[in-house]
C-alpha positions as CSV (number, residue, x, y, z in Angstrom):
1,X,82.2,2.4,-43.7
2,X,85.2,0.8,-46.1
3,X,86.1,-2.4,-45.9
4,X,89.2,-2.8,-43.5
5,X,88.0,-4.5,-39.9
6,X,88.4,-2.4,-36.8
7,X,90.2,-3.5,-34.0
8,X,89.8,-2.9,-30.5
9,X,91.0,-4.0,-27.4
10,X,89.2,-5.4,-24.5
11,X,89.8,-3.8,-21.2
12,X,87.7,-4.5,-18.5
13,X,84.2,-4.3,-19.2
14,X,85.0,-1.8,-22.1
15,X,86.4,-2.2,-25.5
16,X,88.9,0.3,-26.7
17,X,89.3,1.7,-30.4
18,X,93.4,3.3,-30.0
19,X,93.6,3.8,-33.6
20,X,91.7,7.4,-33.9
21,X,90.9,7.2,-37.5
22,X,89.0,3.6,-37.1
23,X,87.9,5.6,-33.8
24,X,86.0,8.4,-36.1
25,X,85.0,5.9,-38.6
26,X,82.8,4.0,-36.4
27,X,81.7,7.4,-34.6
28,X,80.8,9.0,-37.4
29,X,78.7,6.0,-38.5
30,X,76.1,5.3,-36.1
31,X,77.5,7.3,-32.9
32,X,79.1,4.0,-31.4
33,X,81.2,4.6,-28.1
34,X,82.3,7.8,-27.1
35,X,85.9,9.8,-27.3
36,X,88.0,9.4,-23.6
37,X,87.5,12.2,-21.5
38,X,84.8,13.9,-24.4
39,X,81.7,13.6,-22.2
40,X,80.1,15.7,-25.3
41,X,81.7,15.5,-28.7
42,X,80.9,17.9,-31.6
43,X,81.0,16.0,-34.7
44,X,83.7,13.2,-35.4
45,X,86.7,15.8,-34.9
46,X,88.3,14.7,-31.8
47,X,91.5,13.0,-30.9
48,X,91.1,10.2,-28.4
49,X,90.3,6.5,-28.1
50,X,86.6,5.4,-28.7
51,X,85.7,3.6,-25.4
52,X,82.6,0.7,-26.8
53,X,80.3,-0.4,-24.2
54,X,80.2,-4.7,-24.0
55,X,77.0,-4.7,-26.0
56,X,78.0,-2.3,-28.7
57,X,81.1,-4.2,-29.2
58,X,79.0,-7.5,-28.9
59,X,76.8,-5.9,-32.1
60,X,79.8,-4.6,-34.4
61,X,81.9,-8.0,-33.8
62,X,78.3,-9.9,-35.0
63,X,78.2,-7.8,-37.9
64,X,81.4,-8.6,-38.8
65,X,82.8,-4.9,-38.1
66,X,85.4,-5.3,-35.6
67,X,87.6,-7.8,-34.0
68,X,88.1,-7.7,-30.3
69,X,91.2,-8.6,-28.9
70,X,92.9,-9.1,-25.4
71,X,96.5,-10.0,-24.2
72,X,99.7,-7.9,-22.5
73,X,101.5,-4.8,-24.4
74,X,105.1,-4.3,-24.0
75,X,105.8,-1.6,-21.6
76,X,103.3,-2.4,-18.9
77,X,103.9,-4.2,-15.8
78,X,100.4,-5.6,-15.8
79,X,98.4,-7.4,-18.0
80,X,97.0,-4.2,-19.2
81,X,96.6,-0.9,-17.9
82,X,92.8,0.3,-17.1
83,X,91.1,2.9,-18.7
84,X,91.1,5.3,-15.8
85,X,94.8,5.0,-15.3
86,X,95.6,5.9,-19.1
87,X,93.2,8.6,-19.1
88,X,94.6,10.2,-15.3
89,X,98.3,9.5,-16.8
90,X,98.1,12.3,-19.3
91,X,97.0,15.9,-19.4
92,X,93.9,16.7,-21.0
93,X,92.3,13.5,-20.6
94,X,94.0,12.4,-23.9
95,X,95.9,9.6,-24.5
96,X,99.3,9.2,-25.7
97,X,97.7,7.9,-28.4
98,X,101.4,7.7,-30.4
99,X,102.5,5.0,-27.9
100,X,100.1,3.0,-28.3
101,X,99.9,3.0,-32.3
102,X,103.3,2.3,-32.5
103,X,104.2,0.0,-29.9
104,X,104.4,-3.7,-31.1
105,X,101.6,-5.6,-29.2
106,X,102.8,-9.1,-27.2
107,X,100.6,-12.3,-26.6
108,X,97.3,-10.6,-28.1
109,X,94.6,-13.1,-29.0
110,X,91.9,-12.8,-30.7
111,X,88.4,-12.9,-28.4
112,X,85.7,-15.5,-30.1
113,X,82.0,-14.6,-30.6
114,X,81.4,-17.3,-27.9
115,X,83.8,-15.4,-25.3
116,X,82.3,-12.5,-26.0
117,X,78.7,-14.2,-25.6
118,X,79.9,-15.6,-22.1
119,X,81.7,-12.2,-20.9
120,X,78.7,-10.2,-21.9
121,X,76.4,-12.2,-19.8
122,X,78.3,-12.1,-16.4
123,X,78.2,-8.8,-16.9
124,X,74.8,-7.5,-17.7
125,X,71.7,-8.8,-16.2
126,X,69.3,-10.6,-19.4
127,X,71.9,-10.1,-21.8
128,X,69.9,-12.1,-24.3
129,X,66.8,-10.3,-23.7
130,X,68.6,-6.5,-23.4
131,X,71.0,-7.8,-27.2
132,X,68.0,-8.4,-28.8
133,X,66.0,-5.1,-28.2
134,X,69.5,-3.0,-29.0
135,X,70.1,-5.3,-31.8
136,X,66.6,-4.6,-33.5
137,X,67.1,-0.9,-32.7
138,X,70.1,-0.7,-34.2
139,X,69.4,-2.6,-37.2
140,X,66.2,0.3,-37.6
141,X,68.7,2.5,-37.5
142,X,68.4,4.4,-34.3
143,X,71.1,5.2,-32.0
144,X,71.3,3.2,-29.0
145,X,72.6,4.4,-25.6
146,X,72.9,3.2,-22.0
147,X,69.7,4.5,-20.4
148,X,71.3,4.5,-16.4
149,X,71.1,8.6,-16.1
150,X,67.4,8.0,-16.9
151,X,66.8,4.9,-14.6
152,X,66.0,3.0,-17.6
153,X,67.8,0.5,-20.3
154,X,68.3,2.0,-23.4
155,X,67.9,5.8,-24.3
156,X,67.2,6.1,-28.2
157,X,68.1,8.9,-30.5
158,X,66.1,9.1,-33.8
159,X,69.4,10.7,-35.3
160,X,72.1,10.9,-33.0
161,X,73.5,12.9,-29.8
162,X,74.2,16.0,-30.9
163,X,71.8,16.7,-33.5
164,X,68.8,15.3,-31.3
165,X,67.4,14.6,-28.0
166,X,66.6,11.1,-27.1
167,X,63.1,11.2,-27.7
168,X,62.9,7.6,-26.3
169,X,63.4,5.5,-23.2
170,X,63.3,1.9,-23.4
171,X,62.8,-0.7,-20.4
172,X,63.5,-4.2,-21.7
173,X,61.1,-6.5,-19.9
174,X,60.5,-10.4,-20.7
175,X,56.9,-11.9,-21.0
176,X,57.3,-13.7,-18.1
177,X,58.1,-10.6,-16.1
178,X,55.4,-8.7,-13.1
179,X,54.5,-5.2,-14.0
180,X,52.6,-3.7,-11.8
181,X,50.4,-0.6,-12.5
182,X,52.5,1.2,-10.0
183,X,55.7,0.8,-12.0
184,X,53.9,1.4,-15.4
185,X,53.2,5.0,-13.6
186,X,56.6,5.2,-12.4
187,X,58.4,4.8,-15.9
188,X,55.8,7.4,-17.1
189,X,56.3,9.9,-14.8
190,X,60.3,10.1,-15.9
191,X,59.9,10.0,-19.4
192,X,57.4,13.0,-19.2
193,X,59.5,14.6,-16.5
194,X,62.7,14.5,-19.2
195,X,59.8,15.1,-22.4
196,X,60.7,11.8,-23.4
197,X,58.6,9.0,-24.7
198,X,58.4,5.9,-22.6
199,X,58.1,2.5,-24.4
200,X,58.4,-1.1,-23.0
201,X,60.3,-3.8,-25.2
202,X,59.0,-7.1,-24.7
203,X,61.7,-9.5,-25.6
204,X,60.9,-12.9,-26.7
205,X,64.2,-14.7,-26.6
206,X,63.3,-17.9,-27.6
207,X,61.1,-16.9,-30.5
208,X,64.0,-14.2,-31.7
209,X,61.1,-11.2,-31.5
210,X,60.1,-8.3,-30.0
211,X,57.3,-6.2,-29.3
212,X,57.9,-2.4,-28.5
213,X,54.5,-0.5,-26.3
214,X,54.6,2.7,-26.1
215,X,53.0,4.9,-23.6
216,X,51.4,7.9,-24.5
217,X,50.3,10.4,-21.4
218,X,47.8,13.3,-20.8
219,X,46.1,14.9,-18.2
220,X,42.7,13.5,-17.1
């Protein structure tokens, strides 16, 4: 990844990568986000917007890979418009991507680390916990996905979508937390339903650790 910082815009709870080749970039390196209206991309050869969830945004703006802005654009009658309507506004699902790299931006501002830190945890539940596990995934270099299809946190690929199946699904948990037997059964049943490996991640906020338990199943 070269040296120039990525920008992206905060919109909602979604950060937004307009400029396409910065879009690729981070695509191509490490699977962040995923192309508007490209439910499954092929390779790093598209031409929309990146759309970041929070906590991937969270993890590149730590790293020192991307600013996150916010503010108004000239040109829209709100402060900005959402996703949905940009993506409905234009055939094809794509964006009128030259609009938007080269229209001047008005009042943008900069959004601090700490912002970020405070937006991220109205909007997940744990965020502390859930950063940490997709942080220490991430820095292992696995790819880290939202897990909601699977009923589950995180859905890890050893590679990357496209070139792998997720052979892992991770439910954050903290030490403090109940698990029942019946909910260890639960989680095991999905992951072997979907030939996926389930694994619990026991985040340990205060101490900055984790401890991964995997479950391995077979019939009695």
């Amino acid at each position: 990844m070269n040296n120039s910082k990525i920008r992206g815009e905060l919109i909602e709870n979604r950060i937004v990568i307009w400029n396409i080749e910065h879009a690729r970039q981070l695509f191509r390196n490490g699977f962040y986000g995923k192309p508007l209206g490209i439910p499954k991309p092929k390779g790093d050869d598209f031409n929309a917007p990146l759309i970041l969830d929070l906590i991937e945004g969270y993890y590149l703006a730590k790293k020192g890979m991307l600013e996150i802005y916010t503010g108004n654009r000239i040109g829209t009658n709100s402060k900005h418009s959402t996703i949905e309507e940009e993506k409905s506004r234009n055939s094809n699902s794509i964006i009128n991507i030259n609009a938007y790299n080269t229209a001047k931006d008005h009042s943008l501002r900069v959004v601090s680390l700490k912002e970020m830190t405070s937006i991220c945890r109205k909007e997940y539940a744990h965020f502390d916990s859930k950063y940490m596990v997709f942080a220490a995934l991430r820095d292992k270099g696995y790819v880290v996905t939202p897990g909601i299809k699977f009923g589950c946190d995180f859905a890890v690929y050893e590679h990357g979508p496209g070139i792998d199946h997720a052979p892992y699904l991770v439910q954050v948990v903290n030490p403090s937390d109940m698990l029942t037997a019946t909910m260890v059964v639960l989680y095991g049943r999905l992951a072997t339903t979907v030939r996926k490996q389930f694994i619990l991640a026991i985040a340990r906020v205060k101490e900055k650790s984790v401890v991964f338990l995997a479950f391995d199943w077979w019939r009695a």
